[in-house]
TORFIRO-765854 format. One record per residue: x, y, z of N, C-alpha, C in turn. Coordinates in steps of 0.1 Angstrom, whole numbers, plus 5000, padded with zeros to 4 digits. Layout:
<marvos>
XYZXYZXYZ
...
</marvos>
This chain:
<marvos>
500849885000500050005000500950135000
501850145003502750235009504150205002
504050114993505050104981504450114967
504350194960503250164951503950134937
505450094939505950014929506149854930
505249824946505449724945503849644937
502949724931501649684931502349584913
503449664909504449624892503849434896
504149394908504349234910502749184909
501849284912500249204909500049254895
500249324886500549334875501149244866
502249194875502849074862502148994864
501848914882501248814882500148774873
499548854876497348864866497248924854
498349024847497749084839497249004822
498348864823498148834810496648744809
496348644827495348604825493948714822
494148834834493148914831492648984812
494348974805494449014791493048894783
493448774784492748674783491448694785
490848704796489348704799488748794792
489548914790488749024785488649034775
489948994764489348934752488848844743
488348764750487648664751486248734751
486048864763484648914764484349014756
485649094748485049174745486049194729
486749104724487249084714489149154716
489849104713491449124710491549274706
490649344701491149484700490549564705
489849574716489349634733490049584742
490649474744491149384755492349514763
493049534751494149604759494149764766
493149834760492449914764492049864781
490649754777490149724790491149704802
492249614797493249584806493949664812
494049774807494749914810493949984818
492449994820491350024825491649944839
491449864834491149774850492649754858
493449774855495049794864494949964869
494750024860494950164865493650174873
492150154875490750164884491750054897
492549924894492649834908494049944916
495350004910496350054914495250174920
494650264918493950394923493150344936
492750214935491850194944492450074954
493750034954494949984964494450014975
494350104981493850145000493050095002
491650024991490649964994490649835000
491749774992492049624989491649574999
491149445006491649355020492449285020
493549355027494649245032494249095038
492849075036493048925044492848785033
492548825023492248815011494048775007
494348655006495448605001496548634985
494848584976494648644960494248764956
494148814947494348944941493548904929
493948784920492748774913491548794912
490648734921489548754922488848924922
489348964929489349124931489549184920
490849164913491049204898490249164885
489349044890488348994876487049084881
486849124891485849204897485849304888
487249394889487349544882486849504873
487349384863487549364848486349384845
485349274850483649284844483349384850
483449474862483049594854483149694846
484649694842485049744831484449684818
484349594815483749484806482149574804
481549584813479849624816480449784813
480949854814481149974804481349964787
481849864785482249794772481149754769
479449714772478849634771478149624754
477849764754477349764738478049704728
479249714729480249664719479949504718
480149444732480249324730478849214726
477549314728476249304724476249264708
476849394705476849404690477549324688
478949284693480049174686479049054684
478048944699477348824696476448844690
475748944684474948964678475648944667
476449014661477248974645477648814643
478248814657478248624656477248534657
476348574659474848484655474148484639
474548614632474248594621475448594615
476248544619477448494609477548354606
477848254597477748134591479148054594
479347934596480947954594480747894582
482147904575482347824560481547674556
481147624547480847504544481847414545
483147434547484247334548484347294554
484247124556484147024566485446954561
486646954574487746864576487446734578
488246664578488146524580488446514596
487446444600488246384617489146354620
489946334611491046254615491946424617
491546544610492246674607492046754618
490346764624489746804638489546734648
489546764660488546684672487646744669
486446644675485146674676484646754687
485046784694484846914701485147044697
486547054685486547164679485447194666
485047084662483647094649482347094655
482047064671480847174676481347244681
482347294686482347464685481847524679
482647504664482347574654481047574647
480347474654478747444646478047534659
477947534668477247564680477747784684
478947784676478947924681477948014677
477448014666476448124664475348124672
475147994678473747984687474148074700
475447964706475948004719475948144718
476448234707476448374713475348434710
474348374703472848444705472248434718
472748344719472348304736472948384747
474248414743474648494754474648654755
473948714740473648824740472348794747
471548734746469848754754470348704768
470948674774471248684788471148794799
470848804805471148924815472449024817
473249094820474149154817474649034834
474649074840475049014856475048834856
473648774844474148614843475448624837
475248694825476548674811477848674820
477648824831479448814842479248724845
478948654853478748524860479148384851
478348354840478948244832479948274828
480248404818481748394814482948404826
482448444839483648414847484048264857
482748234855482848024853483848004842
483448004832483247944821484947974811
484948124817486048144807487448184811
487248244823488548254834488048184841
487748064848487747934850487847964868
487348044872486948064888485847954891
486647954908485447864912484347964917
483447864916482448004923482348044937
483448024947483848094957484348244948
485148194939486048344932485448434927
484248374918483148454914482548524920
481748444934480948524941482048634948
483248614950484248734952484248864944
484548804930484748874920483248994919
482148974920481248974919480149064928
481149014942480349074953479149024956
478648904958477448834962477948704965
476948674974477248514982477548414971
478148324980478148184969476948104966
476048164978474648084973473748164963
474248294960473748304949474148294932
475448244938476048214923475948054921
475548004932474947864924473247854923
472747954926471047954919471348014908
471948124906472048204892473048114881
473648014881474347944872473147824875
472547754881471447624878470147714868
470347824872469047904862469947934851
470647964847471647994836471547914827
471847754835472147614823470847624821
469647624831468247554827468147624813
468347774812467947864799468747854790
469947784788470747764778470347604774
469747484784469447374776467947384773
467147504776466347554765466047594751
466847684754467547714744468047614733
468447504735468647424730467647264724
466647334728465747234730465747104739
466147174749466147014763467446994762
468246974749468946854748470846964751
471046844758473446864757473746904749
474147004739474347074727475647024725
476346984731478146884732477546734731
476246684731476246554726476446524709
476846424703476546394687475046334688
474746294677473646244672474146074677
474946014674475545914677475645874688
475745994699476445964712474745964724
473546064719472246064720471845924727
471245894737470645754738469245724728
469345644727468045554719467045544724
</marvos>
């Protein structure tokens, strides 16, 4: 607190995963912007921190999505473009992809129509499951709300996304389906 070149060492530690999350949420040419955003809002706001609080991450993915929720139209518009976008007709051979990489690529236009009709506060919430890979102790940190509500708000999350999908595991094949 009282060294404030030592804050350089939470900076190296987080900044490339936090680089990561953010563009991930908000696309590779915001990301460094945002990331610049959210180190200079967590260094200004250092006195606040709790020292009892071991990690730093969690506090620092906090800034992020709200820096992220300033960013929000952008990234509205970005899954919105990705829902009406197509991917190529070019189908590799299996032996060329995993099959987890060819529903990706079959399932993203849904998934991010899905994730634009989300709530702004579910969307924080799954993408900080889902994509910086917090447990939901970290989340409900990151977040500022209990852990019991970040496991009702993610069981209501999946219910609306395997709606969305018509009931069904959107990661199952047709193959793999029971009979």
């Amino acid at each position: 607190m009282r060294e404030p070149e030592h804050f350089a060492l939470v900076f190296d530690r987080h900044s490339d995963e936090i680089h990561r999350y953010v563009a991930r949420r908000l696309g590779p040419e915001m990301a460094e912007d945002v990331v610049a955003e959210t180190f200079l809002t967590a260094f200004s706001k250092r006195s606040r921190y709790d020292l009892d609080r071991p990690d730093a991450r969690p506090w620092l993915y906090g800034i992020a999505t709200n820096a992220v929720r300033e960013h929000r139209r952008a990234e509205v518009r970005r899954n919105r473009m990705l829902a009406r976008t197509r991917t190529p007709g070019t189908v590799e051979s299996f032996d060329e992809r995993s099959a987890a990489r060819v529903t990706a690529e079959r399932l993203q236009p849904r998934l991010a129509a899905i994730l634009a009709r989300l709530s702004a506060a579910d969307r924080d919430l799954l993408l900080l499951i889902a994509w910086a890979d917090l447990s939901y102790e970290e989340a409900a940190q990151a977040l500022g709300v209990p852990v019991g509500t970040v496991r009702s708000r993610l069981h209501r999350i999946r219910k609306k996304v395997r709606r969305a999908f018509g009931g069904t595991d959107p990661m199952t094949t047709h193959e793999e389906s029971p009979a």
